[in-house]
GUDOVO-163870 format. One record per residue (C-alpha): residue in one letter; x, y, z; residue number from 0. Coordinates in Angstrom, 1 decimal. Layout:
<'A'; <X; Y; Z>; NUM> ...
END
This chain:
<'X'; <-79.9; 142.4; 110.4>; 0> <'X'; <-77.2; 142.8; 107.9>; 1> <'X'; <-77.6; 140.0; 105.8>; 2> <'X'; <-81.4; 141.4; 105.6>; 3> <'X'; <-80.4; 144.9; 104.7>; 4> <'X'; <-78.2; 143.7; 101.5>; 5> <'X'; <-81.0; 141.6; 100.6>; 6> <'X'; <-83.3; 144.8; 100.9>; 7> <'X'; <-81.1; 146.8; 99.0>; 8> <'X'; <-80.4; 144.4; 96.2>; 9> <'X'; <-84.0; 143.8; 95.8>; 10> <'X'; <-84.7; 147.2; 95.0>; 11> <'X'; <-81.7; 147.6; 93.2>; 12> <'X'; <-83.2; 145.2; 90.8>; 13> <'X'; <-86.6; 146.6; 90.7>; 14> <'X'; <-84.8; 149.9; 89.2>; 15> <'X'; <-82.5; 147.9; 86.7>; 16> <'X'; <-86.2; 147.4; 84.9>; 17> <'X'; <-86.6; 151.3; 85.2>; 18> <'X'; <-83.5; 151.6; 82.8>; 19> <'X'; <-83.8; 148.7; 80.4>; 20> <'X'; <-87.1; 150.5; 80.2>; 21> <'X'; <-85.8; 153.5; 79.7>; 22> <'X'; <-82.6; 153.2; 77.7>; 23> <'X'; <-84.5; 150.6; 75.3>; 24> <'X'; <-88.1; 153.1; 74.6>; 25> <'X'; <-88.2; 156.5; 75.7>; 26> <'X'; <-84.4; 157.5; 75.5>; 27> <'X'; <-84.8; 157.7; 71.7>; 28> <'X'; <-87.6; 160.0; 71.8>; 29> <'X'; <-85.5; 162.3; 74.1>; 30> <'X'; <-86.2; 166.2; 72.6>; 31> <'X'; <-89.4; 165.5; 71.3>; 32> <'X'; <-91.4; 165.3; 74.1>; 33> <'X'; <-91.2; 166.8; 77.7>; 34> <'X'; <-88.2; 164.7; 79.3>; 35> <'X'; <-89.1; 166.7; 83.0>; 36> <'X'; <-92.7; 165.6; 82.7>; 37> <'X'; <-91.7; 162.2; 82.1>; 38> <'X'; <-89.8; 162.2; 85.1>; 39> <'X'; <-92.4; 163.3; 87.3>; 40> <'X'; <-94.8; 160.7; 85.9>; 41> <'X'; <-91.7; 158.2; 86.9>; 42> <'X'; <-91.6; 159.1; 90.7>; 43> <'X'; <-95.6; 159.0; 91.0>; 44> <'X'; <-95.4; 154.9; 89.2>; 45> <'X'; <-93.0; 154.7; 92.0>; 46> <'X'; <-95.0; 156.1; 95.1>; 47> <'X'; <-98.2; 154.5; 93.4>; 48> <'X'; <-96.5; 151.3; 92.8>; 49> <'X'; <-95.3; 150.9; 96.1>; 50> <'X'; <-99.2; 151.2; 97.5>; 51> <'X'; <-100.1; 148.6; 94.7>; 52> <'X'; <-97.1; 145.8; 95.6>; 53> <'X'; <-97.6; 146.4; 99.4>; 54> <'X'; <-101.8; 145.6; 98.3>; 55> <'X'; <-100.5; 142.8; 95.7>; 56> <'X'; <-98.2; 141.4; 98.8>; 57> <'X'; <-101.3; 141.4; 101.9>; 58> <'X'; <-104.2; 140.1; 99.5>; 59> <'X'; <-102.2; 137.7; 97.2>; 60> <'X'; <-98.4; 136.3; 98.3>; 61> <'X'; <-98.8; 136.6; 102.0>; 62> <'X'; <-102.4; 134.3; 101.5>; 63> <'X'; <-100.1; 132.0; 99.0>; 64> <'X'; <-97.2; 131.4; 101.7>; 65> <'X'; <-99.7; 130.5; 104.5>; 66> <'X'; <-101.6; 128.3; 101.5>; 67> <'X'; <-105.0; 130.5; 102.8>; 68> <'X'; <-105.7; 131.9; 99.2>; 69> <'X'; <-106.6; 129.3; 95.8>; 70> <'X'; <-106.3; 130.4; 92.6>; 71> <'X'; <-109.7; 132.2; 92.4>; 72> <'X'; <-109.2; 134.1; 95.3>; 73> <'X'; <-105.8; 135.8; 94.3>; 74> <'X'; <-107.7; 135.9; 90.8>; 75> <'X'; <-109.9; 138.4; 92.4>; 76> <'X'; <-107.7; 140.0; 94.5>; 77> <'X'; <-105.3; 140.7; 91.5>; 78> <'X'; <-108.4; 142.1; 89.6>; 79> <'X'; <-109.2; 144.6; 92.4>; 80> <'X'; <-105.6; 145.7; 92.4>; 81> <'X'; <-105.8; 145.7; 88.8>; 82> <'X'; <-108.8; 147.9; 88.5>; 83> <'X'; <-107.4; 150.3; 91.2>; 84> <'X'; <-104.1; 151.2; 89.1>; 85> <'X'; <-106.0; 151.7; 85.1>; 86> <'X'; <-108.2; 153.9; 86.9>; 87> <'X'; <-105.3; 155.6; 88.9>; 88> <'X'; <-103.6; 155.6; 85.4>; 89> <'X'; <-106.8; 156.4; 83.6>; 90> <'X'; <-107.1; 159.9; 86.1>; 91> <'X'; <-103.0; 160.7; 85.6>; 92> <'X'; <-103.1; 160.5; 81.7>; 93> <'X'; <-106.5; 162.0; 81.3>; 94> <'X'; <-105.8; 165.4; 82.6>; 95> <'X'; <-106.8; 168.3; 80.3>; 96> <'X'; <-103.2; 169.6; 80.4>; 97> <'X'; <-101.7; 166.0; 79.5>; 98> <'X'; <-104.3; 165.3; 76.9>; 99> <'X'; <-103.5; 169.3; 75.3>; 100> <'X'; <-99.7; 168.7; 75.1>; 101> <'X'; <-100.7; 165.0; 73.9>; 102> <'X'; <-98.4; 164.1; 76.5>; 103> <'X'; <-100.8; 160.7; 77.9>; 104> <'X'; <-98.1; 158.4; 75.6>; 105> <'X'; <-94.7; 158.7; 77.4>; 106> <'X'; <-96.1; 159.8; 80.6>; 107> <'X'; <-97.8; 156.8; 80.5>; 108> <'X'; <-94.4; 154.7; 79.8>; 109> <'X'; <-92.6; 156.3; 82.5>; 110> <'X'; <-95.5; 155.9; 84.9>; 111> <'X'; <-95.8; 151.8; 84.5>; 112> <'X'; <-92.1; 151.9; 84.6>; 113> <'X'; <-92.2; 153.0; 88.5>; 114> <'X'; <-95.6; 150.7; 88.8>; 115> <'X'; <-93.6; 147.6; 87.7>; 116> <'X'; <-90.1; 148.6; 89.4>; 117> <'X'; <-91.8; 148.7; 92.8>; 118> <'X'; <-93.9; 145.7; 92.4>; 119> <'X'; <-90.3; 143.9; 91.2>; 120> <'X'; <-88.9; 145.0; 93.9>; 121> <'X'; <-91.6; 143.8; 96.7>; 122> <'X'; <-91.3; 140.2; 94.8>; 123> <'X'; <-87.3; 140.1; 94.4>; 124> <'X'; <-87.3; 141.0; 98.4>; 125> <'X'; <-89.6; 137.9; 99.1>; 126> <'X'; <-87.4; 135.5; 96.7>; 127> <'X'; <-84.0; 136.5; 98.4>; 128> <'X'; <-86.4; 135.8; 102.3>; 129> <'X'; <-85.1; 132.0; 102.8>; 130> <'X'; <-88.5; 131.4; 105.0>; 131> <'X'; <-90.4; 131.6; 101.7>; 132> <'X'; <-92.3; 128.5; 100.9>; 133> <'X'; <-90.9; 128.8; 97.3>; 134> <'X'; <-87.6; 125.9; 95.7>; 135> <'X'; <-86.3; 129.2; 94.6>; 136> <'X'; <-86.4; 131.4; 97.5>; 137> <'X'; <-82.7; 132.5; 99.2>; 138> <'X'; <-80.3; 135.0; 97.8>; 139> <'X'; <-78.8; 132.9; 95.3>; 140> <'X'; <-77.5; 133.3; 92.1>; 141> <'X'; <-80.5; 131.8; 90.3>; 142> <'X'; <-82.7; 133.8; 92.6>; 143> <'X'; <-81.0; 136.8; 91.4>; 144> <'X'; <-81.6; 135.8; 87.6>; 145> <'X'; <-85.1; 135.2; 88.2>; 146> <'X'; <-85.7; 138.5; 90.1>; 147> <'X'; <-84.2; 140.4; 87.4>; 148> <'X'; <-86.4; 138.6; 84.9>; 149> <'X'; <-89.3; 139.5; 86.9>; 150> <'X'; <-88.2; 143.1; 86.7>; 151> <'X'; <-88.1; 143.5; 83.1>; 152> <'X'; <-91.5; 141.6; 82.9>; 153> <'X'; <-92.8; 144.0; 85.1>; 154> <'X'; <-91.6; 147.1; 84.2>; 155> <'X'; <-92.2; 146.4; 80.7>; 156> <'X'; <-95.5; 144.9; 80.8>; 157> <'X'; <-97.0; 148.0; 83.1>; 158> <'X'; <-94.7; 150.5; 80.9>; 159> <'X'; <-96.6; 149.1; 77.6>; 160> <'X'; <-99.9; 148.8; 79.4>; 161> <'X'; <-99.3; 152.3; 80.3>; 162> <'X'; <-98.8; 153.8; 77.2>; 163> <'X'; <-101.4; 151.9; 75.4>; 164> <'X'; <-104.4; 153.8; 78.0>; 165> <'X'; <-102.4; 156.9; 77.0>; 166> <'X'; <-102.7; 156.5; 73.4>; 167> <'X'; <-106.4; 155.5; 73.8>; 168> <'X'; <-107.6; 158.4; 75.6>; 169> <'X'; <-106.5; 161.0; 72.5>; 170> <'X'; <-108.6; 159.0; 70.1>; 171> <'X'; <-110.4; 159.3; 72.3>; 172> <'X'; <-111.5; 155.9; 74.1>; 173> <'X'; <-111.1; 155.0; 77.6>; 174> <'X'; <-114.1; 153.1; 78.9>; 175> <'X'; <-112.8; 149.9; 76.5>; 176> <'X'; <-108.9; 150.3; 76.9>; 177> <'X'; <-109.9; 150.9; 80.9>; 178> <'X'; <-111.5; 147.4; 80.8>; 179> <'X'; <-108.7; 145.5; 79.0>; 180> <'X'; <-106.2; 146.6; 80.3>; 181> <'X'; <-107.6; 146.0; 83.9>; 182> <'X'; <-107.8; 141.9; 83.0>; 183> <'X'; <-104.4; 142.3; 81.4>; 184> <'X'; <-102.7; 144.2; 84.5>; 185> <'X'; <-104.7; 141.2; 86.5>; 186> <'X'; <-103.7; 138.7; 84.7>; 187> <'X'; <-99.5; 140.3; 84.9>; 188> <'X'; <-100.1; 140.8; 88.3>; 189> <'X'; <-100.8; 137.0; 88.8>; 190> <'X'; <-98.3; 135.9; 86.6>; 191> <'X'; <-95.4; 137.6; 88.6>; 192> <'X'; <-96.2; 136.5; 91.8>; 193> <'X'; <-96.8; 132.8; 90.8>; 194> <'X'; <-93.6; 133.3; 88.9>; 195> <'X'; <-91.1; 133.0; 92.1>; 196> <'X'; <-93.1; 129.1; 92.6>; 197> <'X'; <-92.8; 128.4; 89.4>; 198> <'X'; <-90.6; 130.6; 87.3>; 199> <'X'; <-91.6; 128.9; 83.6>; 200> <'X'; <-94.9; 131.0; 83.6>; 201> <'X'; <-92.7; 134.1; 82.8>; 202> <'X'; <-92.9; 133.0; 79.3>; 203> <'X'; <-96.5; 134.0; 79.1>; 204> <'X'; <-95.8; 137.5; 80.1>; 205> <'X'; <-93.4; 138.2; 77.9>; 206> <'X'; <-94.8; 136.6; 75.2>; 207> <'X'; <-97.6; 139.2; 75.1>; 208> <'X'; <-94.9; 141.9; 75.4>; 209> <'X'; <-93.0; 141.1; 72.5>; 210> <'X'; <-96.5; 140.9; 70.7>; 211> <'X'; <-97.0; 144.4; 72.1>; 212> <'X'; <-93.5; 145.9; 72.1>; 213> <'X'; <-93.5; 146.9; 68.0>; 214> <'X'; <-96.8; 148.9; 68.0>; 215> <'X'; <-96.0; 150.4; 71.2>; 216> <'X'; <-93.1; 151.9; 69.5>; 217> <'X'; <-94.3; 152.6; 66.3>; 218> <'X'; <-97.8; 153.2; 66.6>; 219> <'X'; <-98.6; 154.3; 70.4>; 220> <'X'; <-95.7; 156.2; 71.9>; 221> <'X'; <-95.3; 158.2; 68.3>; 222> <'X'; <-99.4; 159.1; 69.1>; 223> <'X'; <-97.5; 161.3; 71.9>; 224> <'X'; <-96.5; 163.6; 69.2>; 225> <'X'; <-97.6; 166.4; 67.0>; 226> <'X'; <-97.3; 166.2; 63.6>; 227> <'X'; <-94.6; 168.3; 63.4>; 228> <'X'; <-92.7; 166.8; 66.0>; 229> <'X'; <-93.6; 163.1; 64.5>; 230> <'X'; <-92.4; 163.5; 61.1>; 231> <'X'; <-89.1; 165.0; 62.9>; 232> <'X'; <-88.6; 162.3; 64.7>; 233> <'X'; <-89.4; 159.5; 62.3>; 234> <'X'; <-86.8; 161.7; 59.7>; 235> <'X'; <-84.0; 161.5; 62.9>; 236> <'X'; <-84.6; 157.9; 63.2>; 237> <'X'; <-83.7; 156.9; 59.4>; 238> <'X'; <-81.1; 159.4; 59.6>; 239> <'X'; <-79.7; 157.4; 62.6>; 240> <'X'; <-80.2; 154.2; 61.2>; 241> <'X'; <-78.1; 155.7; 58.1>; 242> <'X'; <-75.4; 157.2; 59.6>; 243> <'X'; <-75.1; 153.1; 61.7>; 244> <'X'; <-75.5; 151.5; 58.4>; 245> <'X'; <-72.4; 153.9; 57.1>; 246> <'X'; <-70.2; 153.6; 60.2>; 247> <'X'; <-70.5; 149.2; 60.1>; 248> <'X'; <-70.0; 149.7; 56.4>; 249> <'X'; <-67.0; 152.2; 56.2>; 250> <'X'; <-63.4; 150.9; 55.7>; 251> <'X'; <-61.2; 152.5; 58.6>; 252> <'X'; <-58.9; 155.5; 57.2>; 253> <'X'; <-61.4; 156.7; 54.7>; 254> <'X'; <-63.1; 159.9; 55.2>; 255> <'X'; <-66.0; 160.3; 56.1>; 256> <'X'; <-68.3; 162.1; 53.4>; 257> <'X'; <-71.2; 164.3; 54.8>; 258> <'X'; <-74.2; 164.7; 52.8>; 259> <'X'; <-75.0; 169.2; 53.1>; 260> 
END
């Protein structure tokens, strides 16, 4: 009983580290410009939600895998069902008047697949660490620990990016298309992370796509969350930041430092 409670614990543990790599590497830079409570809010319903989507992900999917009842095609459709069920769950969050008036779709949308893809890390790190797992991997060992974290940042990332991108569609506004593609690339993530505790190499894939995805999420997507006011601010604190870096690697110590009025 012990020995499955730590493995419980450390599972989810994991799950959240992707919440704050997540976090601290996206949204913490855009913290003043945007409604930091909101975003919090949106956080705890990816978690609840995301819960409800790895528990569906686990029944349809891994629990087929393990007793080899499910082929490819099957947990292909399964993982499109599931995937259909969270862009239109997304798709209903981010689209409320409110959200789309503040412009707020963007970073709630970040926040939201941040929860989505902790919880679904954490249902997969908690089946690695079970030693009765029909997986090489499987046991709470220090490679399965690498992996799980791996498959946390995939997660939380991918969803997270996903996320945002519906946001920023639906104050062009467009949300029929982006509620398509993004349902075969959540599918198609989904998939991924479960066949990635068999075979751990199809990570790449993944995260591949979300260093394709990670610049315009940044630049182009998560900004969209702004006003214009609030955009031009925040681009002008960002070069001022990368400045004031440039000037601290750059400056001999003992000098003073000259401010610019």
């Amino acid at each position: 009983m012990a020995t499955g409670l730590w493995q419980t614990q450390a599972a989810f543990a994991i799950g959240l580290i992707g919440v704050f790599v997540g976090w601290r590497g996206s949204i913490a830079r855009m913290t003043g410009f945007f409604d930091l409570s909101g975003s919090v809010k949106y956080l705890l319903f990816g978690i609840v939600s995301g819960m409800l989507l790895a528990s569906a992900a686990d029944t349809l999917i891994l629990a087929g895998i393990i007793t080899e009842q499910v082929n490819i095609v099957t947990a292909g459709s399964y993982a499109l069902l599931i995937a259909i069920a969270e862009s239109a769950f997304v798709l209903f969050l981010l689209g409320r008047p409110r959200n789309v008036a503040l412009r707020a779709s963007p970073p709630f949308g970040w926040t939201l697949g941040l929860g989505i893809g902790a919880m679904q890390a954490s249902v997969l790190a908690f089946r690695l660490f079970d030693e009765e797992l029909n997986s090489p991997f499987s046991g709470f060992t220090p490679f399965s620990i690498m992996i799980a974290l791996l498959v946390s940042i995939t997660a939380c990332a991918g969803h997270a990016v996903l996320s945002t991108y519906q946001g920023a569609m639906i104050l062009e506004p467009r949300r029929l298309g982006p509620f398509f593609s993004t349902s075969i690339l959540r599918a198609a993530l989904i998939l991924s992370l479960i066949l990635s505790i068999y075979t751990p190499i199809i990570l790449i894939a993944p995260l591949t796509a979300i260093v394709a995805a990670w610049s315009p999420s940044q630049e182009k997507w998560l900004p969209s969350g702004l006003t214009p006011a609030a955009r031009q601010a925040f681009r002008r604190t960002t070069r001022q930041s990368e400045k004031h870096k440039a000037a601290s690697r750059n400056r001999t110590r003992g000098t003073p430092v000259l401010e610019e009025e």
